[in-house]
C-alpha positions in Angstrom: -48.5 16.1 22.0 -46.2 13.1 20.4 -46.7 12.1 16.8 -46.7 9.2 15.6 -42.9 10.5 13.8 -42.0 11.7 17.4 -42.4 7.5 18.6 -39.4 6.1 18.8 -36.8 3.7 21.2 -34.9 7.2 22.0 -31.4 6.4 22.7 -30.1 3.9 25.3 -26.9 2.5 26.7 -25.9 0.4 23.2 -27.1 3.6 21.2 -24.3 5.8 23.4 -21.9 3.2 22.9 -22.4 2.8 19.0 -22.3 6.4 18.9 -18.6 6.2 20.4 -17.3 3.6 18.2 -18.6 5.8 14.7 -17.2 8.7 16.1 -13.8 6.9 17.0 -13.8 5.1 13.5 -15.1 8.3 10.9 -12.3 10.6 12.9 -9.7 7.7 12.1 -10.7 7.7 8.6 -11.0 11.5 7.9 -7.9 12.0 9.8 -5.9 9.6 7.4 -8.1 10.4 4.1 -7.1 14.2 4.7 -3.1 13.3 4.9 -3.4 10.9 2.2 -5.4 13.6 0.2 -2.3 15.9 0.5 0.1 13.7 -0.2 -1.6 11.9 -3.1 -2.2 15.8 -4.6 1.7 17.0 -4.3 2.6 13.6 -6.1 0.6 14.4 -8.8 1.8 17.6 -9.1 5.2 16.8 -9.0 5.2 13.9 -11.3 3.0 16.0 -14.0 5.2 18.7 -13.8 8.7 16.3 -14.3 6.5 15.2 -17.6 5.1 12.1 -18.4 5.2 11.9 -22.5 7.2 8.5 -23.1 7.4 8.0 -19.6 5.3 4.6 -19.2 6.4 4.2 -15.6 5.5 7.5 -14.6 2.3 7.5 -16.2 1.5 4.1 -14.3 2.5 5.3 -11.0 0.2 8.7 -11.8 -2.7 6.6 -13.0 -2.3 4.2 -9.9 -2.7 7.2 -7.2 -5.1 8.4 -8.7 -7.3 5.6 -8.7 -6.7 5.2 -5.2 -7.4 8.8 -4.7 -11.0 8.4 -5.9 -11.3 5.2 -4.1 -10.0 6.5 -0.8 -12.7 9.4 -1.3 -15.4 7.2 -2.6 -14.9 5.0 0.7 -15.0 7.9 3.1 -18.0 9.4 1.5 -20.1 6.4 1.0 -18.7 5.4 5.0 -20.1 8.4 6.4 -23.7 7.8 4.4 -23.9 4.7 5.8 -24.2 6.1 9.3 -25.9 9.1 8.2 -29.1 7.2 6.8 -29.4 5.4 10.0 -29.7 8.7 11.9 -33.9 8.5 11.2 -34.6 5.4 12.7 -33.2 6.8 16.5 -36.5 8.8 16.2 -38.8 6.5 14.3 -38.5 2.7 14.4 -40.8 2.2 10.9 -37.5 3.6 9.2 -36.0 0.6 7.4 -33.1 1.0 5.9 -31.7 -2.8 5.8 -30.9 -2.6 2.1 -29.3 0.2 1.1 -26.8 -0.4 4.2 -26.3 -3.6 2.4 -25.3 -2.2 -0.7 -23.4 0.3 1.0 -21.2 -2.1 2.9 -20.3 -3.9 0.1 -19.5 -1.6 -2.4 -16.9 -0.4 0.3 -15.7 -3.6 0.7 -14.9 -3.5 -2.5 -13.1 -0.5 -2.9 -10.8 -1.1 0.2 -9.8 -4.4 -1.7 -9.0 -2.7 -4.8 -6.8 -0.3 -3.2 -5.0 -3.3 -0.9 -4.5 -4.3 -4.6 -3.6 -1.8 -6.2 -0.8 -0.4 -3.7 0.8 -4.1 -3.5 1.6 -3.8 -7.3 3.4 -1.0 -6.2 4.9 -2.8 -3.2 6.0 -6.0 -5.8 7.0 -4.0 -8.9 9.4 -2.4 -6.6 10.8 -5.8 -5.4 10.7 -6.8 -9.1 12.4 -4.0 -10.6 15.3 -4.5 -8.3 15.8 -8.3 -8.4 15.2 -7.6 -12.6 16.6 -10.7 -14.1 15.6 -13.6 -11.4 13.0 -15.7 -13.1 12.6 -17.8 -9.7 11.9 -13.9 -7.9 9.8 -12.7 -10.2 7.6 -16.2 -10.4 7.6 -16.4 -6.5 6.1 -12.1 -6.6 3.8 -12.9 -9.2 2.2 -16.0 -7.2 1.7 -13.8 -4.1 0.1 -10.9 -6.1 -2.0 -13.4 -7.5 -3.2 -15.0 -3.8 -3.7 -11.8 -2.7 -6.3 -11.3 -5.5 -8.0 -14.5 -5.1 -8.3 -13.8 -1.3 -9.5 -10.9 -1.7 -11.8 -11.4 -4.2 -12.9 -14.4 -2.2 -13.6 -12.4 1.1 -15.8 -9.7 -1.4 -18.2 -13.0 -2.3 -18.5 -13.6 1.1 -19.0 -10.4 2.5 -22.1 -10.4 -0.3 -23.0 -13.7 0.7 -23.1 -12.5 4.1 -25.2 -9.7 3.3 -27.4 -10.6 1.0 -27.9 -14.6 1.3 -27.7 -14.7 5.3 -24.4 -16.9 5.2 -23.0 -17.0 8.5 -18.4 -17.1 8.5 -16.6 -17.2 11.2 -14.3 -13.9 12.3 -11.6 -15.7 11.8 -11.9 -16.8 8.3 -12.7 -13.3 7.5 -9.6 -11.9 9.3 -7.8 -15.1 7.3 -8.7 -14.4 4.2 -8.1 -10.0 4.2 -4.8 -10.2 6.4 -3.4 -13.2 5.6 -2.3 -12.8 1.5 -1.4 -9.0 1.9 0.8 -10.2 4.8 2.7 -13.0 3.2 2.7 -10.5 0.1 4.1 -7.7 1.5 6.7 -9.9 3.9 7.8 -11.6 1.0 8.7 -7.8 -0.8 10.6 -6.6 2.4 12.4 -9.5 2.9 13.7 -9.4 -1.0 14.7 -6.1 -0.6 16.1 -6.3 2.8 18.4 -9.3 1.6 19.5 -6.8 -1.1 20.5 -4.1 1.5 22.5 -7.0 3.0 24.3 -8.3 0.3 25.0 -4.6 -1.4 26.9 -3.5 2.2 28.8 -7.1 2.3 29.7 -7.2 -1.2 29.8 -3.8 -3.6 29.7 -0.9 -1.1 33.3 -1.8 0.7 34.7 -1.7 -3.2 33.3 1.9 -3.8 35.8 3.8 -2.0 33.3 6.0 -0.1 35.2 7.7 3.1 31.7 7.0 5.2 27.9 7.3 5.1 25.2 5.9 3.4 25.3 5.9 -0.3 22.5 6.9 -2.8 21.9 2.9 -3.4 22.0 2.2 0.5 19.3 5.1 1.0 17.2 3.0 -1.4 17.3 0.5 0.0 16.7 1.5 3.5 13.6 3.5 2.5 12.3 0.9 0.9 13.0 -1.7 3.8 11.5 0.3 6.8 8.6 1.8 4.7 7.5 -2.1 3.9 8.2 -3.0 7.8 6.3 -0.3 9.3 3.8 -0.9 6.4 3.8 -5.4 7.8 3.1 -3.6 11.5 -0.1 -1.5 10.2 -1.1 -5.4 8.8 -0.8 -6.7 11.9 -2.6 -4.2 13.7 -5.5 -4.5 11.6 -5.3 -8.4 11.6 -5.2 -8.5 15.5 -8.0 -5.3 15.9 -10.5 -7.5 15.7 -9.6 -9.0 19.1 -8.8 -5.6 21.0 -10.7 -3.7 23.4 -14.2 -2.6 21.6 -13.4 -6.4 19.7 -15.1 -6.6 15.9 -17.1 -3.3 16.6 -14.4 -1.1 16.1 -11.5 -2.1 14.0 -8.5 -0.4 11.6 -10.2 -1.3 8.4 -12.1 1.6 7.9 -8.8 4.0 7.8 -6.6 1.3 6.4 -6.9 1.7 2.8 -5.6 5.4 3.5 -2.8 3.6 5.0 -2.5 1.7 1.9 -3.0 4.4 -0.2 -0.3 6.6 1.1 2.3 4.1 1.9 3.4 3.9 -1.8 2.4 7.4 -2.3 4.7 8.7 -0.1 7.7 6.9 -1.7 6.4 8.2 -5.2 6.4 11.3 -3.5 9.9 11.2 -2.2 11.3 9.9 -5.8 9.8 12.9 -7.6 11.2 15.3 -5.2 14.3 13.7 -5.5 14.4 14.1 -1.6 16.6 10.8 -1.4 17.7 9.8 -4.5 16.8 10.0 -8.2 13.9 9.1 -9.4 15.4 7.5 -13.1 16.2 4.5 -10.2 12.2 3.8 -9.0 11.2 4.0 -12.4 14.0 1.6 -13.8 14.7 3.1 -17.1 18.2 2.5 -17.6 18.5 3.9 -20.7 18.0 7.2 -19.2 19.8 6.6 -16.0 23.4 8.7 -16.8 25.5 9.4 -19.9 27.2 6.1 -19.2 26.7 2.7 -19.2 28.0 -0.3 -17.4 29.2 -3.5 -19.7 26.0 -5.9 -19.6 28.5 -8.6 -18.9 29.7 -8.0 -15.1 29.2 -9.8 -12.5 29.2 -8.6 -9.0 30.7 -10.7 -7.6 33.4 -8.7 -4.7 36.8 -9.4 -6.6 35.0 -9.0 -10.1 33.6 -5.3 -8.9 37.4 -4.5 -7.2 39.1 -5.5 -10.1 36.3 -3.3 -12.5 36.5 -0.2 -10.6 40.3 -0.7 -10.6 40.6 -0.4 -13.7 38.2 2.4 -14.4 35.6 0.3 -16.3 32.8 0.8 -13.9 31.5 4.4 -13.5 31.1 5.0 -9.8 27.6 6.4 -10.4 25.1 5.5 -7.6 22.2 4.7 -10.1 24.4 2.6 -12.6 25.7 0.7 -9.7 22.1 -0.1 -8.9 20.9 -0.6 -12.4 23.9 -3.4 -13.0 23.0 -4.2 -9.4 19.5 -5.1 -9.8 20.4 -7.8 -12.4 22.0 -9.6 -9.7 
């Protein structure tokens, strides 16, 4: 005999098919939380273990993954509740649990914004620290960090709005407004960097008198140009997902801010292992970068570098070429 617990819609066609696309989207997100969570565990440990005492730019870049470590587990775990305390109401249609979804739903929305935020101040320091002493740079980063915030923030009140107060936005001002700031952001990063990749090979690296290969600047660079590329392409993706195949049911938000999160993790990774170059260059401390120091006043220009290293005034020391390099 049925009770009245045991009366319930059972499952049907749509119940099948949302049942695909949570499956699809909580293996996407423990797939990429579990890679992040390893990556984000051996930077720590590597940067800890380098030391951190008067080491501000260390301890930023320790305090920033882990932040984004406890929001990247927070999301997941508060993601997979939110399907979890639907399960009742396949059985039982009483079971109301409009509210607490709510809640749910927006507090991730608000943790997946803080880590977008949180990894582009990785993604502009680094463009910063490299074009050091360009006032017109450093204004232009700082007014995309700050869009990025106000759109952000922006989409957050809406998503409550949504929620909460029954306002209705369109997809697309939605997509607009979580794509479109962290796009121009992080284009605007790449492209800085990439034009210094550009100018360093046309105008310093034919004066080092290196017989061929990359050098330890050039590797910077490189890594730090196809990183942000591949990093723009993942933007995209997610910008565009809501028009693919399964269209706004299934999208690459809900693993993205483990993309975000281990994008700059893996580069603080790679600096502390000193896998491609030394990580007194990431963190810009030129005061400990070498025994030697280039003169403050050179400019490098091509025949101003030849004539330098001529004459045995410039060290040819990868990270002091980048250090005077980086005021350029």
């Amino acid at each position: 005999m049925l009770t009245f617990r045991d009366v319930g819609p059972g499952l049907d066609g749509q119940d099948i098919y949302s049942l695909k696309i949570i499956m699809l989207e909580i293996t996407a997100a423990a797939l990429t939380y579990g890679i992040f969570l390893c990556i984000g565990i051996m930077s720590t440990y590597t940067l800890i273990r380098r030391g951190l005492r008067g080491q501000r730019a260390r301890q930023a870049l320790l305090a920033i993954i882990l932040i984004m470590l406890l929001a990247a587990t927070t999301h997941l775990s508060l993601y997979v509740a939110y399907f979890v305390v639907q399960l009742p109401s396949l059985a039982a249609e009483y079971v109301d649990r409009t509210m607490l979804l709510r809640s749910l739903s927006i507090t991730q929305t608000w943790l997946r914004r803080l880590t977008y935020f949180l990894s582009d101040i990785i993604v502009v320091w680094r463009a910063w620290v490299i074009w050091r002493d360009n006032r017109i740079v450093h204004a232009g980063l700082a007014v995309c960090l700050i869009a990025t915030a106000a759109t952000s923030l922006t989409l957050a009140v809406f998503n409550y709005q949504s929620q909460f107060h029954g306002t209705q936005y369109s997809r697309d001002t939605q997509n607009f407004l979580g794509t479109f700031g962290l796009l121009v952001t992080n284009f605007t990063s790449t492209a800085l960097i990439s034009y210094k990749l550009w100018y360093y090979r046309r105008n310093i690296k034919k004066h080092l008198n290196r017989s061929g290969g990359n050098t330890k600047v050039e590797n910077i660079l490189i890594l730090l140009m196809e990183t942000g590329g591949l990093y723009l392409i993942f933007w995209i993706l997610l910008m565009i997902g809501d028009y693919g195949y399964y269209g706004p049911d299934f999208g690459f938000e809900w693993f993205q801010p483990n993309i975000s999160g281990l994008y700059p993790t893996i580069i603080i990774f790679m600096v502390s292992r000193k896998m491609m170059f030394d990580e007194k260059v990431l963190t810009a401390n030129s005061s400990n970068v070498g025994s030697h120091r280039t003169d403050e006043t050179i400019v490098f220009s091509p025949s101003a570098l030849g004539r330098s290293v001529e004459s045995g005034r410039v060290p040819m020391d990868d990270a002091l070429v980048l250090n005077s390099f980086s005021h350029k």
